[in-house]
PyMOL Python script that loads the backbone (N, CA, C, O; Angstrom):
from pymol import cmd

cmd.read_pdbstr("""\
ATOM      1  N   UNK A   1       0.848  -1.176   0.000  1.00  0.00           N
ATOM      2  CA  UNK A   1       0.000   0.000   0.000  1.00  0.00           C
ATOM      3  C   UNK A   1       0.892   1.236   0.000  1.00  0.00           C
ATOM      4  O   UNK A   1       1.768   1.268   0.864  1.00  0.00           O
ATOM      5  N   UNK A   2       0.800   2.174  -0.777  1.00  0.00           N
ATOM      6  CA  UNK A   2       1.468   3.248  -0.581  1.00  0.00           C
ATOM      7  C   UNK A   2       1.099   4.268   0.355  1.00  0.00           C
ATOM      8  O   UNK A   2      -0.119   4.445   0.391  1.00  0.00           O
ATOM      9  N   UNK A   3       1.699   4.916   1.040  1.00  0.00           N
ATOM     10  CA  UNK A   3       2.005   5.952   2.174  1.00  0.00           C
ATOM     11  C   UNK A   3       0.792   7.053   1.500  1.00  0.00           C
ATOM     12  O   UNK A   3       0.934   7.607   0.410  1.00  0.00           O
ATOM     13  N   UNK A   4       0.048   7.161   2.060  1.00  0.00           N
ATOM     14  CA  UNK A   4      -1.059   8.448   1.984  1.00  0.00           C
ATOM     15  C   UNK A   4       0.009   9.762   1.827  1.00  0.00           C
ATOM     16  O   UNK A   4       1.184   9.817   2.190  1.00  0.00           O
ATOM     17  N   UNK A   5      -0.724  10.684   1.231  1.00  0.00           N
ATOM     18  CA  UNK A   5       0.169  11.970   0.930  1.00  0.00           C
ATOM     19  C   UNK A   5       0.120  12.951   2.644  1.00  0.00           C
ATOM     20  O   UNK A   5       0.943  13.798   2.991  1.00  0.00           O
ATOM     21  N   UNK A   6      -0.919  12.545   3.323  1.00  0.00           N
ATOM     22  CA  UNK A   6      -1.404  13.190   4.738  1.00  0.00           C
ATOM     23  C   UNK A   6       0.066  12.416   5.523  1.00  0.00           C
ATOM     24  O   UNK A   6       0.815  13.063   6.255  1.00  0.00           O
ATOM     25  N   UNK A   7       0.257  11.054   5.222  1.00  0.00           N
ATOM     26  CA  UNK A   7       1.395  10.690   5.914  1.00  0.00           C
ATOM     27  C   UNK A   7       2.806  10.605   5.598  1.00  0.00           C
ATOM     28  O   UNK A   7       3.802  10.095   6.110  1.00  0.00           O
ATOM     29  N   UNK A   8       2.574  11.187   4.723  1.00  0.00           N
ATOM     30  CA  UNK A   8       4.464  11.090   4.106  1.00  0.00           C
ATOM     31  C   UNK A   8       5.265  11.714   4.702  1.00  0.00           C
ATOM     32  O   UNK A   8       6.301  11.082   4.909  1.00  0.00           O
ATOM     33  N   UNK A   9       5.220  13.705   5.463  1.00  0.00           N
ATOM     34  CA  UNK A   9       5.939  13.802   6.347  1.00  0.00           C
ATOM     35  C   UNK A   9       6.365  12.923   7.578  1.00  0.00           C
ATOM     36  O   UNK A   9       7.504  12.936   8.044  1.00  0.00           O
ATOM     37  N   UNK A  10       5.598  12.356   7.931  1.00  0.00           N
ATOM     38  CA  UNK A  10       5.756  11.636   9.107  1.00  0.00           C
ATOM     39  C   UNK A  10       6.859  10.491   8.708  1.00  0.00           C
ATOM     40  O   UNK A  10       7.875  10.297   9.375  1.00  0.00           O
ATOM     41  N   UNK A  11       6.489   9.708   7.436  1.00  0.00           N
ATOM     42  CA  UNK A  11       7.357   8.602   7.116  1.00  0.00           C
ATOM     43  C   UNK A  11       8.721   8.903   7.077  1.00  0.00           C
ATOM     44  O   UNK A  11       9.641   8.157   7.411  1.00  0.00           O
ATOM     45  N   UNK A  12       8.815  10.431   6.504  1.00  0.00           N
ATOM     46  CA  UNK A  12      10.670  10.811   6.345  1.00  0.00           C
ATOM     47  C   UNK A  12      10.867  11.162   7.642  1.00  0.00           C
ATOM     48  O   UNK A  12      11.591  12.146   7.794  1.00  0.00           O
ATOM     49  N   UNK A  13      10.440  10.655   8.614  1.00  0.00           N
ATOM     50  CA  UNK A  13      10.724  11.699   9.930  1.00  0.00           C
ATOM     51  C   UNK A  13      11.246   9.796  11.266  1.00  0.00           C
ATOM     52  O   UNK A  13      11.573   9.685  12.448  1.00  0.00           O
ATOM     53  N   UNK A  14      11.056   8.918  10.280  1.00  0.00           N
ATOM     54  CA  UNK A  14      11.341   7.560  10.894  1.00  0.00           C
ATOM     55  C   UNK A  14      12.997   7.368  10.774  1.00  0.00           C
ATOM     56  O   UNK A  14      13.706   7.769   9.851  1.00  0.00           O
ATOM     57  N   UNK A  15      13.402   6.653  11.949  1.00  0.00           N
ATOM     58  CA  UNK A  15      14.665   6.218  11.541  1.00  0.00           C
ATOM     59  C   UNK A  15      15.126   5.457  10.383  1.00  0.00           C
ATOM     60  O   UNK A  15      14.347   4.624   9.919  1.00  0.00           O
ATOM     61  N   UNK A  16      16.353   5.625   9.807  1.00  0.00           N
ATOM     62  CA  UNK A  16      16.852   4.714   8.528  1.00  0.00           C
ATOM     63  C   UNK A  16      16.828   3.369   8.760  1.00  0.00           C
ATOM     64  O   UNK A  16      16.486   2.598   7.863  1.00  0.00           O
ATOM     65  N   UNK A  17      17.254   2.853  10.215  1.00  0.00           N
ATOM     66  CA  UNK A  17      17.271   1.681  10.081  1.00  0.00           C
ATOM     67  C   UNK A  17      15.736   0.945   9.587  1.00  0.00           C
ATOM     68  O   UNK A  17      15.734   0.289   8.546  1.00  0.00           O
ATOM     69  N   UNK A  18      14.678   1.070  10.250  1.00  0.00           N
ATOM     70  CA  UNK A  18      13.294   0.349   9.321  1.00  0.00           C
ATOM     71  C   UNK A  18      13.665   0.530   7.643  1.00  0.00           C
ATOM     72  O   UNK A  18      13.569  -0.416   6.862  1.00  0.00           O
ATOM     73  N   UNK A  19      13.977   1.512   7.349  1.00  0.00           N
ATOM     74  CA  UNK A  19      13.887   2.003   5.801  1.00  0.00           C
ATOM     75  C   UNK A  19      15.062   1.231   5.193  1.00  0.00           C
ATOM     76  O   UNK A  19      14.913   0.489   4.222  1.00  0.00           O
ATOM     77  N   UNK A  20      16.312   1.448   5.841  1.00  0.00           N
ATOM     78  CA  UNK A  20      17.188   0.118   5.023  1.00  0.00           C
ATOM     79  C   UNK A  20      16.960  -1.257   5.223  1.00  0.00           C
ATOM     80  O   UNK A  20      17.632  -1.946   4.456  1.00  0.00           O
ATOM     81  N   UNK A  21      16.000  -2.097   6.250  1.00  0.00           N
ATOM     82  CA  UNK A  21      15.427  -3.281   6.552  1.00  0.00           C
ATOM     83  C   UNK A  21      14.616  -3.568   5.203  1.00  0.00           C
ATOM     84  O   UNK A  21      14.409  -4.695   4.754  1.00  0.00           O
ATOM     85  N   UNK A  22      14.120  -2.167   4.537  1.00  0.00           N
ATOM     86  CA  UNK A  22      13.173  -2.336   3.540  1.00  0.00           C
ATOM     87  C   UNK A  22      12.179  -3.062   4.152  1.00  0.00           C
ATOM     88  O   UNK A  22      11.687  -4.111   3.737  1.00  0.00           O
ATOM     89  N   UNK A  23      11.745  -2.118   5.729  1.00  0.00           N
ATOM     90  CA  UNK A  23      10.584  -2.356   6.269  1.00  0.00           C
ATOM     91  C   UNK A  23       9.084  -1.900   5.571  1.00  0.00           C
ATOM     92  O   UNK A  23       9.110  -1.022   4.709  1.00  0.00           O
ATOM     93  N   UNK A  24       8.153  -2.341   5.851  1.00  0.00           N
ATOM     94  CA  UNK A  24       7.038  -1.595   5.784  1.00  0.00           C
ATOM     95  C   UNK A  24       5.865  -0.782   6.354  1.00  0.00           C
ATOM     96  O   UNK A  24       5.833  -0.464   7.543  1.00  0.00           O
ATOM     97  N   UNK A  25       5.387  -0.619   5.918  1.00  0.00           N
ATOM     98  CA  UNK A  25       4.582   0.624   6.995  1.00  0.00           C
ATOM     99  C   UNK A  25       2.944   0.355   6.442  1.00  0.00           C
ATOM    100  O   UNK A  25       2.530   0.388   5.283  1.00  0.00           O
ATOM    101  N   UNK A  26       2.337   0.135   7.467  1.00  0.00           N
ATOM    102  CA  UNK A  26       1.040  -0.002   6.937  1.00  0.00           C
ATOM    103  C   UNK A  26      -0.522   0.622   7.890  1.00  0.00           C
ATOM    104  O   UNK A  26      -0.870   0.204   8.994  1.00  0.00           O
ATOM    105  N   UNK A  27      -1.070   1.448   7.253  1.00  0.00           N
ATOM    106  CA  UNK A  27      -1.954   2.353   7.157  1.00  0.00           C
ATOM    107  C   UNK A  27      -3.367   1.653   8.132  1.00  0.00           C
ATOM    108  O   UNK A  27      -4.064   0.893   7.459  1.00  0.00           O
ATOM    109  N   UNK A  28      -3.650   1.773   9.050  1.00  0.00           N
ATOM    110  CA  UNK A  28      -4.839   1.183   9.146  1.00  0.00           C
ATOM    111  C   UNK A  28      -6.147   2.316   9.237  1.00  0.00           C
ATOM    112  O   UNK A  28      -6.610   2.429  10.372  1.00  0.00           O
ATOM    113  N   UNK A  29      -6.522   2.811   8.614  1.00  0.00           N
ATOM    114  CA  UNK A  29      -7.677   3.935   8.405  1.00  0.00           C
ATOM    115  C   UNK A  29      -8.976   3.473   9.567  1.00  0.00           C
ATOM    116  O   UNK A  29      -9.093   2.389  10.140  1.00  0.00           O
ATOM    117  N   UNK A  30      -9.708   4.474   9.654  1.00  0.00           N
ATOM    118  CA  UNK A  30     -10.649   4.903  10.570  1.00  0.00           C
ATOM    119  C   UNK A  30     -11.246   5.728  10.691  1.00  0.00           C
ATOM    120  O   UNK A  30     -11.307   6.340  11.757  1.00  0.00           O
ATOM    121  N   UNK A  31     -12.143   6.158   9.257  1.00  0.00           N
ATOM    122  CA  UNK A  31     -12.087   7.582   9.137  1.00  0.00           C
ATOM    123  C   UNK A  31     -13.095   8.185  10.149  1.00  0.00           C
ATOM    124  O   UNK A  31     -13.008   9.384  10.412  1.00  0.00           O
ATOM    125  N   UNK A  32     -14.065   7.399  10.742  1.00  0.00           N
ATOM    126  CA  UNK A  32     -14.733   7.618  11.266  1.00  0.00           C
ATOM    127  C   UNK A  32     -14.400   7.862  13.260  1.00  0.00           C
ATOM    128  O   UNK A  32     -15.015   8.393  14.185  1.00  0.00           O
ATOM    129  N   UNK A  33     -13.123   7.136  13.104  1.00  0.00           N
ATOM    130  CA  UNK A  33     -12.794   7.366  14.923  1.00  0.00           C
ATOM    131  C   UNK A  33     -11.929   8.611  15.189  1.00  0.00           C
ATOM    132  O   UNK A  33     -11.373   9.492  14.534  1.00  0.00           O
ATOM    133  N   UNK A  34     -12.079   8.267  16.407  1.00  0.00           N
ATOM    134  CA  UNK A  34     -11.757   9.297  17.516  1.00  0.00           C
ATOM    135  C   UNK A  34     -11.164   9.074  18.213  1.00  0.00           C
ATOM    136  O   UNK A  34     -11.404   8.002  18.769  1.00  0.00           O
ATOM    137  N   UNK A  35      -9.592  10.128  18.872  1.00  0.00           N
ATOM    138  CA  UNK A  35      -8.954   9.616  19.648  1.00  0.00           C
ATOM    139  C   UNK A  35      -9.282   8.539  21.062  1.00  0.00           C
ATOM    140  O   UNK A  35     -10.064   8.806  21.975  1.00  0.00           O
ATOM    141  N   UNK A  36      -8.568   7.464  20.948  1.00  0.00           N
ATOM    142  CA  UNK A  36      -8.920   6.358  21.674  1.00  0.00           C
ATOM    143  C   UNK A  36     -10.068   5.678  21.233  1.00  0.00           C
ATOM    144  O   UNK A  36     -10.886   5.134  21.975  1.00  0.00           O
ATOM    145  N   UNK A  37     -10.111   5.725  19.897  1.00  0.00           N
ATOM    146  CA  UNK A  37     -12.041   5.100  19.454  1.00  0.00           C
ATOM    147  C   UNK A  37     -11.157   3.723  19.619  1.00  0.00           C
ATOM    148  O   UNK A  37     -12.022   3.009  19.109  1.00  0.00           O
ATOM    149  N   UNK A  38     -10.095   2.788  19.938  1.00  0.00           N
ATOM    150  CA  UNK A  38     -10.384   1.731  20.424  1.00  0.00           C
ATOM    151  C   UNK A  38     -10.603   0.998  21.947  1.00  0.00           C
ATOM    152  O   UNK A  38     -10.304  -0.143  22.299  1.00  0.00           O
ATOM    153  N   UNK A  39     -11.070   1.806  22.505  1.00  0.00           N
ATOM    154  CA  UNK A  39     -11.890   1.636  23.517  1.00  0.00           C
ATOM    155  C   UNK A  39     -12.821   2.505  23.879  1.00  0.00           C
ATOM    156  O   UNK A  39     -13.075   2.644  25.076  1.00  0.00           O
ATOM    157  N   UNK A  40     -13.387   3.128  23.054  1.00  0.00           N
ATOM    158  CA  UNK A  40     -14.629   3.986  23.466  1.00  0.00           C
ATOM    159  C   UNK A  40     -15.794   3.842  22.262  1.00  0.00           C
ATOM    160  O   UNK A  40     -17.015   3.732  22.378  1.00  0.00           O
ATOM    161  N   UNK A  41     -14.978   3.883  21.105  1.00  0.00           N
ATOM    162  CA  UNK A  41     -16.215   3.223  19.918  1.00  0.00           C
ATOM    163  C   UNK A  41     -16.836   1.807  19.800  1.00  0.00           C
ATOM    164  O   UNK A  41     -16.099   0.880  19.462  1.00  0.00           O
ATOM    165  N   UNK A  42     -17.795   1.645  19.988  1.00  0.00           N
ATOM    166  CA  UNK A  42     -17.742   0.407  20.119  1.00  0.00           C
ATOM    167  C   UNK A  42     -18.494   0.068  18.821  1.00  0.00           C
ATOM    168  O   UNK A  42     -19.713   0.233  18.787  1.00  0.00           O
ATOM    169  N   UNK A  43     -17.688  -0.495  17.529  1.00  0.00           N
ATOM    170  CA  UNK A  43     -18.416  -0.275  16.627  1.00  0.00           C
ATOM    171  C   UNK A  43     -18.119  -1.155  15.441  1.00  0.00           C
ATOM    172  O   UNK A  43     -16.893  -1.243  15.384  1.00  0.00           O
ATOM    173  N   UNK A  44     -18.570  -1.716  14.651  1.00  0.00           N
ATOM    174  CA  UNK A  44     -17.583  -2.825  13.805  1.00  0.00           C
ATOM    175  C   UNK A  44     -16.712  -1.935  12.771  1.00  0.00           C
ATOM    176  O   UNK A  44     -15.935  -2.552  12.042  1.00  0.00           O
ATOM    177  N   UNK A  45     -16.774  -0.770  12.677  1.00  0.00           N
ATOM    178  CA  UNK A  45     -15.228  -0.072  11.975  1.00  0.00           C
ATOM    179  C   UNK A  45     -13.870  -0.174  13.034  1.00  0.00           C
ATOM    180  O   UNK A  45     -12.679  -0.159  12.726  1.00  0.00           O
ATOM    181  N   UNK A  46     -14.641  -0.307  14.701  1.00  0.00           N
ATOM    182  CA  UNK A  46     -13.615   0.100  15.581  1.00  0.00           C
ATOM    183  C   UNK A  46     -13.083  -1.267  16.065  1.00  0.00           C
ATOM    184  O   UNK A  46     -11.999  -1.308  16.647  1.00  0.00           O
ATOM    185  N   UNK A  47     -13.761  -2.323  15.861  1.00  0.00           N
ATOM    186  CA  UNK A  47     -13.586  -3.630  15.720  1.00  0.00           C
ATOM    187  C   UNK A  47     -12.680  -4.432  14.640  1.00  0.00           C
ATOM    188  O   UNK A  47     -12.180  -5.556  14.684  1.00  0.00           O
ATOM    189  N   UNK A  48     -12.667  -3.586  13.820  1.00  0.00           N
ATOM    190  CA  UNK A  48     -11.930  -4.373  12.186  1.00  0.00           C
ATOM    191  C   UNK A  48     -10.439  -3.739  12.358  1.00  0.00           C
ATOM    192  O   UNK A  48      -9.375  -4.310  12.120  1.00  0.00           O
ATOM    193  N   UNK A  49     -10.610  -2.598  12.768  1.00  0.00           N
ATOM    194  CA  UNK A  49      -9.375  -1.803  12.998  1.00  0.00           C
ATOM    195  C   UNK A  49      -8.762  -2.079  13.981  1.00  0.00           C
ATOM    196  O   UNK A  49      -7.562  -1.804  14.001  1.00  0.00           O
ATOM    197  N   UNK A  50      -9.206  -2.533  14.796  1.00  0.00           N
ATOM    198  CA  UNK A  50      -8.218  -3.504  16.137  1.00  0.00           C
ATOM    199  C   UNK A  50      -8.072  -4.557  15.959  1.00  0.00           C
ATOM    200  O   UNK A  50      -7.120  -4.889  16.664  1.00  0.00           O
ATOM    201  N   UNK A  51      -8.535  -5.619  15.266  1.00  0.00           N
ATOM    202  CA  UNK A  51      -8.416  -6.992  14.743  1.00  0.00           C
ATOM    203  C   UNK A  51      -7.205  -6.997  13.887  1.00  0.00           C
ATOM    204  O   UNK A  51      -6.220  -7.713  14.066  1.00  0.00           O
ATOM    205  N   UNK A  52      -7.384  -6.082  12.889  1.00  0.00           N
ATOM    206  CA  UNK A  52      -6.046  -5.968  11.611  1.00  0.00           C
ATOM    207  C   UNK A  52      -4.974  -5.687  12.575  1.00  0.00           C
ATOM    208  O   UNK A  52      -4.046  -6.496  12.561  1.00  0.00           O
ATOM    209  N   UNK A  53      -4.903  -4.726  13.397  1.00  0.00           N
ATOM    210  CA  UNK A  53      -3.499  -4.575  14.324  1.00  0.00           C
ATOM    211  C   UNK A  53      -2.962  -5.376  15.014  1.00  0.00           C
ATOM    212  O   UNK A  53      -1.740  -5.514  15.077  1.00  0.00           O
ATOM    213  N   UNK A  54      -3.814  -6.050  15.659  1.00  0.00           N
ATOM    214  CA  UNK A  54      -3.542  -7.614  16.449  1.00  0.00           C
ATOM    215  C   UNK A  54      -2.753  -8.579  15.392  1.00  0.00           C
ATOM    216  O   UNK A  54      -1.584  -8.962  15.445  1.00  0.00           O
ATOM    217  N   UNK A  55      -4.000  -8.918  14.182  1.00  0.00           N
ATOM    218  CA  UNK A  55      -3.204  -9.864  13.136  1.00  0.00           C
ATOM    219  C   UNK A  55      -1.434  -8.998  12.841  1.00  0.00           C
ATOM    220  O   UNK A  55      -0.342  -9.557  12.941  1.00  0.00           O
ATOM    221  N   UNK A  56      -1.666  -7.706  12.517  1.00  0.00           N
ATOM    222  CA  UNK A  56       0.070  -7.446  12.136  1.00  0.00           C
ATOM    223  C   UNK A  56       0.771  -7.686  13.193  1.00  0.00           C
ATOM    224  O   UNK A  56       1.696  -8.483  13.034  1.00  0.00           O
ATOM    225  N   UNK A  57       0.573  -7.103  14.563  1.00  0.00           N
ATOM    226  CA  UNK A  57       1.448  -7.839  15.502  1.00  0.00           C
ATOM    227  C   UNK A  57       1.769  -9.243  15.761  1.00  0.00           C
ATOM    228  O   UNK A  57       2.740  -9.636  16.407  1.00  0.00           O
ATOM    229  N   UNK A  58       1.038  -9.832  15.308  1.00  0.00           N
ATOM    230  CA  UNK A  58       0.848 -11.809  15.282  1.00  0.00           C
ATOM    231  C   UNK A  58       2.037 -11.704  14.419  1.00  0.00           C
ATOM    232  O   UNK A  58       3.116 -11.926  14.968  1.00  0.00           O
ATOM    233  N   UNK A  59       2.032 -11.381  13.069  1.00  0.00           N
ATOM    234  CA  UNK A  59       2.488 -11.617  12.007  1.00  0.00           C
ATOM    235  C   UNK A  59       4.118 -11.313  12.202  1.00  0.00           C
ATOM    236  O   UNK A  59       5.054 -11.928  11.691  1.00  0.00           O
ATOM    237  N   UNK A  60       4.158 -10.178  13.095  1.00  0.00           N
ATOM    238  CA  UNK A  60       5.218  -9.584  13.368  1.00  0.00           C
ATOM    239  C   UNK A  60       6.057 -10.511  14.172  1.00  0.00           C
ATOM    240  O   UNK A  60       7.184 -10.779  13.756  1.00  0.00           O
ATOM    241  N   UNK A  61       5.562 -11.099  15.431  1.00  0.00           N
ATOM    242  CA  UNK A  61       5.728 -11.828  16.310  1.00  0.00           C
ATOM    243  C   UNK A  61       6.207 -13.417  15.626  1.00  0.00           C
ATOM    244  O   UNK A  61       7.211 -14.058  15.940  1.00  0.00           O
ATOM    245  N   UNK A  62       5.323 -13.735  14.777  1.00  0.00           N
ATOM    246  CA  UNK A  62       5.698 -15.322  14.325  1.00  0.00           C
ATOM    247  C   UNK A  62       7.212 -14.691  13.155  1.00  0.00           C
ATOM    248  O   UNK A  62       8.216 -15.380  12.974  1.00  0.00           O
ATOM    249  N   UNK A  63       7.123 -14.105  12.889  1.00  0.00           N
ATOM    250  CA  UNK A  63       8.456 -13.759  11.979  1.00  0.00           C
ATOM    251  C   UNK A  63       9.794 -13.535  13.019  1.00  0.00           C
ATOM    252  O   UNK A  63      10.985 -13.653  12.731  1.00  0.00           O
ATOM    253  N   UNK A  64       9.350 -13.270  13.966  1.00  0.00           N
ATOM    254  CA  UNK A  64      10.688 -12.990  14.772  1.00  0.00           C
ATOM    255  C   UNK A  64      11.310 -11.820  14.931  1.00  0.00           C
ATOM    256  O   UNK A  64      12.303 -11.722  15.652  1.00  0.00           O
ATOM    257  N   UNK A  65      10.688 -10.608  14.143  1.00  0.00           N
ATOM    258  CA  UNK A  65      10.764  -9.362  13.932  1.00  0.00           C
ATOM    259  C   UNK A  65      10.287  -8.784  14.838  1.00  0.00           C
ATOM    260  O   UNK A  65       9.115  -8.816  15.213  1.00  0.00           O
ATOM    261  N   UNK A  66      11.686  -7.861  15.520  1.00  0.00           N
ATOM    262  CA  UNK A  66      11.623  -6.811  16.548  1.00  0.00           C
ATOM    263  C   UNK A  66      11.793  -5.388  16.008  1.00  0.00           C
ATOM    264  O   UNK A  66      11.758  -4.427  16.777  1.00  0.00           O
TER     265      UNK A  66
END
""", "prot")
cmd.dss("prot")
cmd.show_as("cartoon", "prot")
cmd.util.cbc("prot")
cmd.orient("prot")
């Protein structure tokens, strides 16, 4: 997925090391929440969006990647 144009400052603002790992960076949208909407929305956008983060941390975790 490519880096939203709203987030690209932020991406040049990461250390090199992720970027020479030829890490990735991935977007989980919400257009509809609100700070802390994962525990105060209770909502299946606010549900899908905490599920996908869990799975990347899984994913992260079974790879061995710190």
């Amino acid at each position: 997925m490519a880096v939203p144009p709203y987030l690209q400052p932020f991406v040049l603002t990461l250390p090199e090391h992720p970027r020479r790992r030829e890490g990735t960076i991935e977007v989980i949208d919400v257009p509809n929440g609100q700070h802390s909407f994962d525990v105060l929305d209770h909502t299946d956008e606010s549900r899908a969006a905490v599920e996908r983060a869990v799975r990347w941390v899984g994913r992260l975790n079974a790879e061995g990647i710190d």
